[in-house]
ZAVEXLO-607158 format. One record per residue: residue number from 1; residue in one letter; chain; z, x, y of N, C-alpha, C in turn. Coordinates in Angstrom, 2 decimals. Layout:
N
i_aa_ch_nw_nu_nv_caw_cau_cav_cw_cu_cv
NUM_A_A_Z_X_Y_Z_X_Y_Z_X_Y
...
***
This chain:
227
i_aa_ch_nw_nu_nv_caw_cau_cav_cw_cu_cv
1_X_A_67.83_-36.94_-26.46_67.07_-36.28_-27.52_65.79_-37.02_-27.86
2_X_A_65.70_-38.40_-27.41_64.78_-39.57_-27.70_63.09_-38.64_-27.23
3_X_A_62.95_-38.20_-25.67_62.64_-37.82_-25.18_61.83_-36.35_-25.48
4_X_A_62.56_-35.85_-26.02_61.99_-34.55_-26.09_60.85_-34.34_-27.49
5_X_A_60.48_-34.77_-28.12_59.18_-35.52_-29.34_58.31_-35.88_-28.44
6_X_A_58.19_-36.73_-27.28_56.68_-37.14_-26.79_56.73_-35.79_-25.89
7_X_A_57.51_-35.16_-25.23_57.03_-33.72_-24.54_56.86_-32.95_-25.27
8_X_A_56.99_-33.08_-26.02_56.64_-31.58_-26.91_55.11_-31.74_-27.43
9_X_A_54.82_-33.69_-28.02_53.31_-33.76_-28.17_52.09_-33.46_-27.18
10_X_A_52.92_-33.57_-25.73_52.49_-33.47_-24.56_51.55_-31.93_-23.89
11_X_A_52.87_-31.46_-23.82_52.92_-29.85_-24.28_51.65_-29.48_-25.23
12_X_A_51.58_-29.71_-26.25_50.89_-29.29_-27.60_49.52_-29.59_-26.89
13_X_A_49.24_-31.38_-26.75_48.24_-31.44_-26.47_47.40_-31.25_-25.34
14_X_A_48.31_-30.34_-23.81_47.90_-29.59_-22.98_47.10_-29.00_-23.51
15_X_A_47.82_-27.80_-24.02_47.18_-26.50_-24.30_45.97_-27.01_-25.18
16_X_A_45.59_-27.55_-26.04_44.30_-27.37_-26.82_43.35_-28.19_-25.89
17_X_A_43.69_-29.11_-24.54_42.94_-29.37_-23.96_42.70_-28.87_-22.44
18_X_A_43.22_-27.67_-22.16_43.06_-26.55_-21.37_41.90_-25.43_-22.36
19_X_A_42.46_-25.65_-23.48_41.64_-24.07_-24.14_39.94_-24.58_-24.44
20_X_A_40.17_-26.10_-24.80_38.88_-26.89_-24.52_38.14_-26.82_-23.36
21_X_A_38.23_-26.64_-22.81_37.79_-26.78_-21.21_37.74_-24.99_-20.58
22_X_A_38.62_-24.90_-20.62_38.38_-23.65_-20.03_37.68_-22.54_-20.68
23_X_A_37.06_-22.60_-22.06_36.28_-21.44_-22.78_35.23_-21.59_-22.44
24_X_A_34.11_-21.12_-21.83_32.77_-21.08_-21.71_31.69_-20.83_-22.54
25_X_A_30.66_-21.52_-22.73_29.96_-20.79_-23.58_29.58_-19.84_-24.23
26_X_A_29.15_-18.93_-25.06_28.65_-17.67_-24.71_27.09_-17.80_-25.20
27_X_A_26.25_-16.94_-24.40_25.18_-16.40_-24.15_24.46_-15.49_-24.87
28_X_A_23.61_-15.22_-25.26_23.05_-13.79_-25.71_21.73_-13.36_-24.73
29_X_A_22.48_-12.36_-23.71_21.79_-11.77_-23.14_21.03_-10.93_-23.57
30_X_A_19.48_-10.96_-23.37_18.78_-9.64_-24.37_17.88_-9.11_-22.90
31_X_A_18.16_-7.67_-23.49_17.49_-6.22_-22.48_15.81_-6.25_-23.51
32_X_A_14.99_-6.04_-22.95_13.77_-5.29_-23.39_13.11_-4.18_-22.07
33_X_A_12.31_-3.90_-22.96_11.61_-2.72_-22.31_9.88_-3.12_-22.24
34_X_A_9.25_-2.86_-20.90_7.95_-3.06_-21.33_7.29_-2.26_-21.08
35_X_A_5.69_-2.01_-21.60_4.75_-0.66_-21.06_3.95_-1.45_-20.59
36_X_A_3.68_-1.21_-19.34_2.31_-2.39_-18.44_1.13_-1.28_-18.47
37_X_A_-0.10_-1.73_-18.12_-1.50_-0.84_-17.91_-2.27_-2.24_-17.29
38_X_A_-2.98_-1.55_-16.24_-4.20_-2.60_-15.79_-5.04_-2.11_-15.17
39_X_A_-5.71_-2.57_-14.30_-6.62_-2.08_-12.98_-6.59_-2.73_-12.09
40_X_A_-6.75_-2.26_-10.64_-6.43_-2.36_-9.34_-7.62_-2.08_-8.73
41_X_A_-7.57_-3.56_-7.62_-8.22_-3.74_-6.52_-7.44_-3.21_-5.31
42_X_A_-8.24_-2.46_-4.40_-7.00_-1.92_-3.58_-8.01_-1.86_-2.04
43_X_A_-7.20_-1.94_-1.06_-7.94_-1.84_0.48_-6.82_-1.96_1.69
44_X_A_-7.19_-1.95_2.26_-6.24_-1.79_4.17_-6.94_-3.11_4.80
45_X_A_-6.49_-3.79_5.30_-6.58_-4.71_6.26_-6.19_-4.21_7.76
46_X_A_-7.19_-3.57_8.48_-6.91_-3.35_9.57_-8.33_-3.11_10.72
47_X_A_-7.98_-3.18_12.02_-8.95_-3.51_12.85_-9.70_-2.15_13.29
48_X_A_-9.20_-1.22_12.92_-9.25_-0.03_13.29_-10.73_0.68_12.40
49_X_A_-10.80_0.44_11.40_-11.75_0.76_10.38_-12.68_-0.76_10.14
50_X_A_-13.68_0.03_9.59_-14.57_-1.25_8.71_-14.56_-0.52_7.12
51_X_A_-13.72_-1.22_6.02_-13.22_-0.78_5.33_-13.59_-1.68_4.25
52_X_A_-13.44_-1.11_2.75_-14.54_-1.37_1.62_-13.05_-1.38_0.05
53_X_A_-13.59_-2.28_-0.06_-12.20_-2.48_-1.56_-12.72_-1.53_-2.28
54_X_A_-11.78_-0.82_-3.23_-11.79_-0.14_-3.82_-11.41_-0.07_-5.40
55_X_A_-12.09_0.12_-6.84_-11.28_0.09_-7.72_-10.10_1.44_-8.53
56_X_A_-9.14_1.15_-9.00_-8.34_1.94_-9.56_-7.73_1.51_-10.65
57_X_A_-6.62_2.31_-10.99_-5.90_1.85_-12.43_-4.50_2.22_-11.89
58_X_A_-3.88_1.32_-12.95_-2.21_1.70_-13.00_-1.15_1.55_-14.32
59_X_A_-0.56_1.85_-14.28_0.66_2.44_-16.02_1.86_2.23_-15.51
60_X_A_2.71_1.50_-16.17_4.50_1.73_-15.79_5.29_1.65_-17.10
61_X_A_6.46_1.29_-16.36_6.98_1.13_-17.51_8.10_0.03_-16.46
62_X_A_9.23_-1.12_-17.51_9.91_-1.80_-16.85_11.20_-2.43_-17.83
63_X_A_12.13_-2.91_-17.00_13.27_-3.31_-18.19_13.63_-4.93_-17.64
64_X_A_13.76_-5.36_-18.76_13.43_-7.19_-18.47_15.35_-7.44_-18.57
65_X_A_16.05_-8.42_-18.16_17.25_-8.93_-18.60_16.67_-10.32_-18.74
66_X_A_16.77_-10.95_-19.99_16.60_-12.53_-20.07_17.60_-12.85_-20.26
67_X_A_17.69_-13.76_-19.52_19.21_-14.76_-19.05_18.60_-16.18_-19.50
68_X_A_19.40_-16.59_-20.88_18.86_-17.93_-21.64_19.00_-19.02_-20.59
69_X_A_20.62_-19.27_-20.38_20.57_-20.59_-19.78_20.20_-20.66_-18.03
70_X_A_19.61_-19.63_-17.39_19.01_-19.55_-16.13_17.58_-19.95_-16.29
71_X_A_17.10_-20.49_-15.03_16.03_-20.83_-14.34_14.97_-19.32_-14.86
72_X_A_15.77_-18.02_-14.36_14.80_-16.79_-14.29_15.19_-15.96_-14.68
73_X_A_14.83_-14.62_-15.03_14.86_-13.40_-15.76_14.50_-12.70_-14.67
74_X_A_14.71_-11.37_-14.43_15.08_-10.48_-13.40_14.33_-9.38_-14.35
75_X_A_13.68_-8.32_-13.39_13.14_-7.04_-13.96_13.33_-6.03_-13.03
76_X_A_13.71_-4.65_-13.50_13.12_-3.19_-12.68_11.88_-2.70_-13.47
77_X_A_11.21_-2.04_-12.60_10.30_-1.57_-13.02_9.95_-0.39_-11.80
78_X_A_8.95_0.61_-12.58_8.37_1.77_-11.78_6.81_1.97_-12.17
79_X_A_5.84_1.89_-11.64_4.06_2.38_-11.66_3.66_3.05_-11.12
80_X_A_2.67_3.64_-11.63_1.90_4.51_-11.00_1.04_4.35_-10.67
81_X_A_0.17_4.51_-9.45_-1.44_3.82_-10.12_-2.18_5.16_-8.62
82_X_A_-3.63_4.89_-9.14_-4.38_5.67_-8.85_-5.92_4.45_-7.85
83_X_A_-6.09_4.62_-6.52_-6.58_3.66_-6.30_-7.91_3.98_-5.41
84_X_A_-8.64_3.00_-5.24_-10.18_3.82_-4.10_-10.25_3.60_-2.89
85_X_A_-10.45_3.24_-1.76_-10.98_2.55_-0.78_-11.95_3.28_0.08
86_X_A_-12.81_2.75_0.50_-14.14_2.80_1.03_-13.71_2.92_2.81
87_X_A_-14.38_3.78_3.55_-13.95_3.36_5.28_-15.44_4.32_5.67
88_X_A_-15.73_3.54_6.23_-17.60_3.33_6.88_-17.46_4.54_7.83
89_X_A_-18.67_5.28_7.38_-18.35_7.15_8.91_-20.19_6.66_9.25
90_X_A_-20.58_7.90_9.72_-21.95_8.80_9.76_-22.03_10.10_9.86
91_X_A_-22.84_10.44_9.47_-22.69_11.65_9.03_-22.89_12.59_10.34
92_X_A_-23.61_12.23_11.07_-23.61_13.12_12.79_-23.03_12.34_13.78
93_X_A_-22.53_13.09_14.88_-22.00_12.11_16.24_-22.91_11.24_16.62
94_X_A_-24.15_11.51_16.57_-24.86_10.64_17.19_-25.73_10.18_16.19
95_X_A_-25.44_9.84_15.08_-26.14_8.81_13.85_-25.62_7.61_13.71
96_X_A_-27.33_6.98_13.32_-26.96_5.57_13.32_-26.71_5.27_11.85
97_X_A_-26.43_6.24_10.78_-26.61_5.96_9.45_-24.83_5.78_8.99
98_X_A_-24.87_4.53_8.41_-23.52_3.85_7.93_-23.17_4.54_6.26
99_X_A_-22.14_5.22_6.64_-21.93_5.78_5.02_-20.27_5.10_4.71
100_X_A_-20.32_4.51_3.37_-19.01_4.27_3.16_-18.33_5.48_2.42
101_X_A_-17.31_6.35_3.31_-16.85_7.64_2.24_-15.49_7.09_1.64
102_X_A_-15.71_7.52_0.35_-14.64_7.12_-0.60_-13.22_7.89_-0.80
103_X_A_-12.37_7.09_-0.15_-11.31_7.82_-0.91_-10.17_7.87_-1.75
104_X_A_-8.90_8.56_-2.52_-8.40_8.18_-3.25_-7.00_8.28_-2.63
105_X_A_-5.85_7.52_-3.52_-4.57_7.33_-2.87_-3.95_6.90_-4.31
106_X_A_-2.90_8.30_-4.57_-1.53_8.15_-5.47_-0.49_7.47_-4.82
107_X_A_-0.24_6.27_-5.92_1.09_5.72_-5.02_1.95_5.56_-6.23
108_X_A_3.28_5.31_-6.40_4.36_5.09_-6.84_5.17_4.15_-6.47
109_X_A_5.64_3.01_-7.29_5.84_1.76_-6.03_7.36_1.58_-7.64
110_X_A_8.17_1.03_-7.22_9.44_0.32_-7.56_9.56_-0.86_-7.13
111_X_A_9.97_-1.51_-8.17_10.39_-2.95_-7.65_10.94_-3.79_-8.87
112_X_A_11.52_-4.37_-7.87_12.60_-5.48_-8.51_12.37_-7.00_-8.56
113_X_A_11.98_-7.39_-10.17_11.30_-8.46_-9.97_12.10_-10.10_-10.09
114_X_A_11.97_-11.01_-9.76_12.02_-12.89_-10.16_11.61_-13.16_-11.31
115_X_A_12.01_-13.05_-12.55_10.56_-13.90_-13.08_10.61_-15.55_-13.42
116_X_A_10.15_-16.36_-12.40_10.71_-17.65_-11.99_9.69_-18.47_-14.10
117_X_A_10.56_-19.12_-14.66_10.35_-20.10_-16.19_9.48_-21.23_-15.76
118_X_A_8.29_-20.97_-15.59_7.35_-22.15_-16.02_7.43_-22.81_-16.76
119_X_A_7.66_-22.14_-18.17_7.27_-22.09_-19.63_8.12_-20.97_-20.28
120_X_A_9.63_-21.13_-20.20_10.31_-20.22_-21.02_9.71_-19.61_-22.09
121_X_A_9.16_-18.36_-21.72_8.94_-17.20_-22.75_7.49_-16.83_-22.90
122_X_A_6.51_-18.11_-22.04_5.38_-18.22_-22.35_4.71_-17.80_-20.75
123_X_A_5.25_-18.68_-20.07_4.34_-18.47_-19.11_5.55_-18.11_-17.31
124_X_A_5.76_-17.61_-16.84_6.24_-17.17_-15.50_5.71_-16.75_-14.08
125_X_A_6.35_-17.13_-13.15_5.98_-16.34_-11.71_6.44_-15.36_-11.39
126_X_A_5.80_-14.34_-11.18_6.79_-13.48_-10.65_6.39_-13.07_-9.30
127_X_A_8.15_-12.47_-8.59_8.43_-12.54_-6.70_9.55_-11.90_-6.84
128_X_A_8.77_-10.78_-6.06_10.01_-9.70_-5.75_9.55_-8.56_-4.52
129_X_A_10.54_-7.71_-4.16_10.21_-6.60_-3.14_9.65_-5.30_-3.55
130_X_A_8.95_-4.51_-3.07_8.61_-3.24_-4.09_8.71_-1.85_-2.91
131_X_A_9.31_-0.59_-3.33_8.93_0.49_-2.05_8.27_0.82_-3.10
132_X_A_7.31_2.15_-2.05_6.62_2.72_-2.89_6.58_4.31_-1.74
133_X_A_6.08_4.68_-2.65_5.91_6.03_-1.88_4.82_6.53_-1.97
134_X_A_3.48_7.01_-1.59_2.11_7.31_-1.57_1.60_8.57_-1.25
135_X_A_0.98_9.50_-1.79_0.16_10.73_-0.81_-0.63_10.69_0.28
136_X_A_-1.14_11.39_0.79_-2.04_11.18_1.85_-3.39_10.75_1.18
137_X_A_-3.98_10.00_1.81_-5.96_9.88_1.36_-6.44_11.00_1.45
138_X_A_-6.81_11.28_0.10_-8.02_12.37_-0.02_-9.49_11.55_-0.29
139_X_A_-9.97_13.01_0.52_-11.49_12.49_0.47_-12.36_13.00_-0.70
140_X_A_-12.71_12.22_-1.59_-13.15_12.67_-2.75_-14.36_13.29_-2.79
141_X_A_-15.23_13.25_-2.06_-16.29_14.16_-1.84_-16.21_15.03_-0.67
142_X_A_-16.22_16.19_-1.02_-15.52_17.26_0.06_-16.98_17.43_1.02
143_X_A_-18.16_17.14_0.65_-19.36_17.28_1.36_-19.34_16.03_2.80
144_X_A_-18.32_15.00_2.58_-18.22_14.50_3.72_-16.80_14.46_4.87
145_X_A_-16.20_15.57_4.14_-15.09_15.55_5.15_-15.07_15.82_6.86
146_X_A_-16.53_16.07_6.88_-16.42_16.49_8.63_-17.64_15.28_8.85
147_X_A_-17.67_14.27_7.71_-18.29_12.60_8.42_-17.48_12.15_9.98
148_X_A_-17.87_10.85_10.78_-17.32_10.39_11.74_-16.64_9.49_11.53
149_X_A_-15.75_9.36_11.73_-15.58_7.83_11.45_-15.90_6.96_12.38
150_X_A_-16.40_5.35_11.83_-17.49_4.79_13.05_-15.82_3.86_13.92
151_X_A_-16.61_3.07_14.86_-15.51_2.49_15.44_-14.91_4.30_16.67
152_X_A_-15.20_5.22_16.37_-14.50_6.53_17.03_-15.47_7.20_17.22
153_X_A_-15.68_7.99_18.54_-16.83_8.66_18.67_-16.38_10.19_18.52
154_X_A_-15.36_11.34_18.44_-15.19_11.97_17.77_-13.81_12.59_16.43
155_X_A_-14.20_10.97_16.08_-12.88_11.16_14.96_-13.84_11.64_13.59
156_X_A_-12.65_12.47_12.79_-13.34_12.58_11.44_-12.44_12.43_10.15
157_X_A_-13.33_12.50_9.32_-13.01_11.76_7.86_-11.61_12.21_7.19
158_X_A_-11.39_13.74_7.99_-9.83_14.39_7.69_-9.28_14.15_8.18
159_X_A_-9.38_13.47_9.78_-8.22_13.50_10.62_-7.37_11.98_9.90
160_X_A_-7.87_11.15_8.91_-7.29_10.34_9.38_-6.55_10.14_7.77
161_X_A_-6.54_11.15_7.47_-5.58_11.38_5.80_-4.02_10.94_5.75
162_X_A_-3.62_11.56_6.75_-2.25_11.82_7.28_-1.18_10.36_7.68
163_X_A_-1.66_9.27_6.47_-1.01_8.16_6.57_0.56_8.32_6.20
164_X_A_1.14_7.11_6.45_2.37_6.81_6.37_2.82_6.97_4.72
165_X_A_3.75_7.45_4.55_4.08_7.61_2.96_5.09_6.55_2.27
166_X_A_6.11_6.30_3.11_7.34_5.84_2.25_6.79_4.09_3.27
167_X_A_6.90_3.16_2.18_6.02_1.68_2.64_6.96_0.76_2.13
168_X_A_7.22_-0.49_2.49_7.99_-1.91_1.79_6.65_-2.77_1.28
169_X_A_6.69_-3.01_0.25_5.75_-4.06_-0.29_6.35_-5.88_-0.77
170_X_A_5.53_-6.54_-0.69_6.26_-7.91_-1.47_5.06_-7.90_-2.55
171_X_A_5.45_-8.45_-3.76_4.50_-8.66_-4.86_4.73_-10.07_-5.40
172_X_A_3.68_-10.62_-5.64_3.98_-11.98_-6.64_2.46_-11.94_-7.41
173_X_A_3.06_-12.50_-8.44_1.79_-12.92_-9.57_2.67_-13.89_-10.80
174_X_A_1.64_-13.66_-11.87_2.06_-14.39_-13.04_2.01_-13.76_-14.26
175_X_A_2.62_-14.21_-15.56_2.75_-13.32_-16.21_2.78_-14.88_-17.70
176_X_A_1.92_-14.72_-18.59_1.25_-15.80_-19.50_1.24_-15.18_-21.08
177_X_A_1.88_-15.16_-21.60_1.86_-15.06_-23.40_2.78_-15.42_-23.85
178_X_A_3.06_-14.22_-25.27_3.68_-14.71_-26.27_5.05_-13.76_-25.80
179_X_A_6.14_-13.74_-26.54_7.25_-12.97_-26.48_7.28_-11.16_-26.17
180_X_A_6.33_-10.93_-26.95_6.42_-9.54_-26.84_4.67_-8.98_-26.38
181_X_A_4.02_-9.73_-26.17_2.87_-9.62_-25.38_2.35_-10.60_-24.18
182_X_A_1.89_-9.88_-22.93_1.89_-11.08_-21.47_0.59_-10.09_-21.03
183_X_A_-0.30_-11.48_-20.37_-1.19_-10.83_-19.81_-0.73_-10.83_-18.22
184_X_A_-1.27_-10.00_-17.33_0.06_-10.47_-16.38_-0.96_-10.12_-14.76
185_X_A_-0.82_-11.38_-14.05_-2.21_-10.71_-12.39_-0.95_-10.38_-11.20
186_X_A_-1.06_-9.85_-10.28_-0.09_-9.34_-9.76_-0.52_-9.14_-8.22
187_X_A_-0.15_-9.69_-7.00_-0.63_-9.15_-5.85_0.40_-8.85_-4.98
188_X_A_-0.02_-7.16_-4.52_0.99_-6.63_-3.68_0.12_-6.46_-1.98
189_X_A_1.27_-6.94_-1.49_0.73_-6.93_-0.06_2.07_-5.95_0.62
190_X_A_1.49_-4.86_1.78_2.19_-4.31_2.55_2.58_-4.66_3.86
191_X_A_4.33_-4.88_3.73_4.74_-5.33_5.23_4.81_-4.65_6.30
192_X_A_4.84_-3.27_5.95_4.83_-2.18_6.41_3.48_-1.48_6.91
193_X_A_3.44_-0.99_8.15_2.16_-0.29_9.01_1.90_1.35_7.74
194_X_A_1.08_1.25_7.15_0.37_1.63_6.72_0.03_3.07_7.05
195_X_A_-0.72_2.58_8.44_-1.54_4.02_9.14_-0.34_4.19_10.36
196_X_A_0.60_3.69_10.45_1.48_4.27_11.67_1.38_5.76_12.07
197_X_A_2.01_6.44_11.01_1.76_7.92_11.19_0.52_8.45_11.88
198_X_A_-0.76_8.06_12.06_-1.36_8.63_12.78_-1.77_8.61_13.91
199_X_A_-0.37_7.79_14.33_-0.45_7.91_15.76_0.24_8.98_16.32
200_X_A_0.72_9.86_15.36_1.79_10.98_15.85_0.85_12.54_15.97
201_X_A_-0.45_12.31_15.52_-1.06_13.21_15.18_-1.76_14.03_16.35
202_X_A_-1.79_13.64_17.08_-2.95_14.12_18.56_-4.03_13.85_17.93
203_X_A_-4.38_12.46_17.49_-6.08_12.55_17.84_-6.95_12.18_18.82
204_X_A_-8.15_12.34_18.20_-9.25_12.19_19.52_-9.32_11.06_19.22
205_X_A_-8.82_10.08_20.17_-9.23_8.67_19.94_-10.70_7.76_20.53
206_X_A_-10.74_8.70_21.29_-11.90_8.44_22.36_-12.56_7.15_21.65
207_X_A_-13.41_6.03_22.18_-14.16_4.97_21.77_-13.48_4.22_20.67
208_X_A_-11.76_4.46_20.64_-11.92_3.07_19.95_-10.42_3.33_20.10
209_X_A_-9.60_2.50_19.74_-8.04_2.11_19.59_-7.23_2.87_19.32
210_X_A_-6.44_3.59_20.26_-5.25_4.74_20.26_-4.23_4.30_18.92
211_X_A_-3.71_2.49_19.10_-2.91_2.06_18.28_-3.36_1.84_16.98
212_X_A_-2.94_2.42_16.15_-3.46_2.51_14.51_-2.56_1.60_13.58
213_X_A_-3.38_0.15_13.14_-2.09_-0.62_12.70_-3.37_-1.25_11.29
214_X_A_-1.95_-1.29_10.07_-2.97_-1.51_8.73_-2.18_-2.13_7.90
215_X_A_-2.29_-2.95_7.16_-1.54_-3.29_6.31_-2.68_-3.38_4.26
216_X_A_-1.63_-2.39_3.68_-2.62_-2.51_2.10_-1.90_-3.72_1.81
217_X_A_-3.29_-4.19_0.69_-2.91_-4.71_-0.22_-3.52_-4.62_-1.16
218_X_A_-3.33_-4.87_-2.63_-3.62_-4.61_-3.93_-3.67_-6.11_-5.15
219_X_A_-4.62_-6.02_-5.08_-4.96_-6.87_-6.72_-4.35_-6.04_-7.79
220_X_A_-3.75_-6.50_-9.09_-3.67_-6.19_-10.38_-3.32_-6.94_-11.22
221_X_A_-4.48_-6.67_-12.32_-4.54_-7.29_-13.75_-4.71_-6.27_-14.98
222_X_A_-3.76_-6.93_-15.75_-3.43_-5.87_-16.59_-2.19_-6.83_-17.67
223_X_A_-1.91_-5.49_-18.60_-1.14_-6.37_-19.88_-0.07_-5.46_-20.18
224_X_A_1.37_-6.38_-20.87_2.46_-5.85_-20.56_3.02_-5.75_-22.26
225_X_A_3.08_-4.77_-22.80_3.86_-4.84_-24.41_4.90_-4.70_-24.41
226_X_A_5.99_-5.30_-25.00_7.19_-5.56_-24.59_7.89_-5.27_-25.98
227_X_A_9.24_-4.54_-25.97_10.20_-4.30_-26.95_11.54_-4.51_-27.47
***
């Protein structure tokens, strides 16, 4: 009977030093919502064109999870943006006159962001993947749609609308304020061929490169209000 008093203290003082140990902290995970707006630098990197940056704008909207005791905070988000780029024609087959015709491109891009703690709450990186989905290039001045495009001796300014739509992007930038306001720069580059699709098209390739290979990318700066 001597015996059974120190097991029982034994016992006792298991359990409150199991329940010590094994409870975990808890956390307060907080959701917000943000409305972004900026403007966009936008262009193609490719050998195929001699090609001209372009400006545009863009609007989203996005949902933040901040995770206190982590390194980073994680975001979805969806934008819209509206963008320019410039690609050098002439206006006759046989002109020597260099026109940059302008055109425009709706895209829609998703993505899922890093946002790596510089400066918990203040200042971040952000790195993540983005699809997007895009219209074809329209040519905003309809007076040059039967331009040449140079680099091609009878290509024209329509044939070459008919880009690739559904794209993989990577994005990184930074993102610098206070809690519920960030000014935020952002660069998306495309891993994805761009102009692929118009190699499916039958064009006249004549005088310059059958293989059509491009990769966009995009500047943006802009500011994020957060809720």
């Amino acid at each position: 009977m001597q015996y059974k008093c120190p097991l029982l203290l034994v016992a006792i003082t298991m359990c409150f030093v199991t329940k010590g140990f094994a409870q975990r902290p808890s956390y307060q995970i907080t959701n917000g919502i943000g409305i972004f707006g900026g403007i966009t630098k936008f262009n193609i990197a490719t050998d195929n064109f001699t090609t001209a940056q372009g400006d545009g704008f863009v609007g989203g909207l996005s949902a933040t999870v901040d995770i206190p005791h982590k390194w980073y905070n994680v975001s979805f988000g969806m934008q819209l943006s509206e963008n320019n780029l410039g690609i050098s024609a002439r206006p006759t087959i046989v002109s020597s006159e260099e026109v940059f015709i302008d055109y425009k491109l709706f895209a829609a891009q998703v993505a899922m962001l890093m946002h790596i703690k510089v400066i918990e709450t203040y200042f971040t990186i952000d790195v993540g993947p983005m699809i997007q989905y895009n219209g074809k290039l329209e040519v905003k001045d309809k007076g040059q749609k039967d331009y040449y495009i140079n680099n091609y001796t009878n290509l024209t300014a329509t044939d070459i609308i008919n880009i690739s739509q559904f794209n993989f992007n990577g994005a990184i930038g930074a993102s610098a304020g206070i809690k519920n306001f960030k000014l935020k720069a952002q660069y998306i580059y495309g891993f994805t061929n761009i102009l692929k699709k118009l190699e499916n098209q039958n064009l006249d390739t004549t005088g310059g490169d059958a293989r059509f290979k491009g990769n966009q990318n995009m500047l943006v700066l802009g500011a994020m209000v957060s809720f």
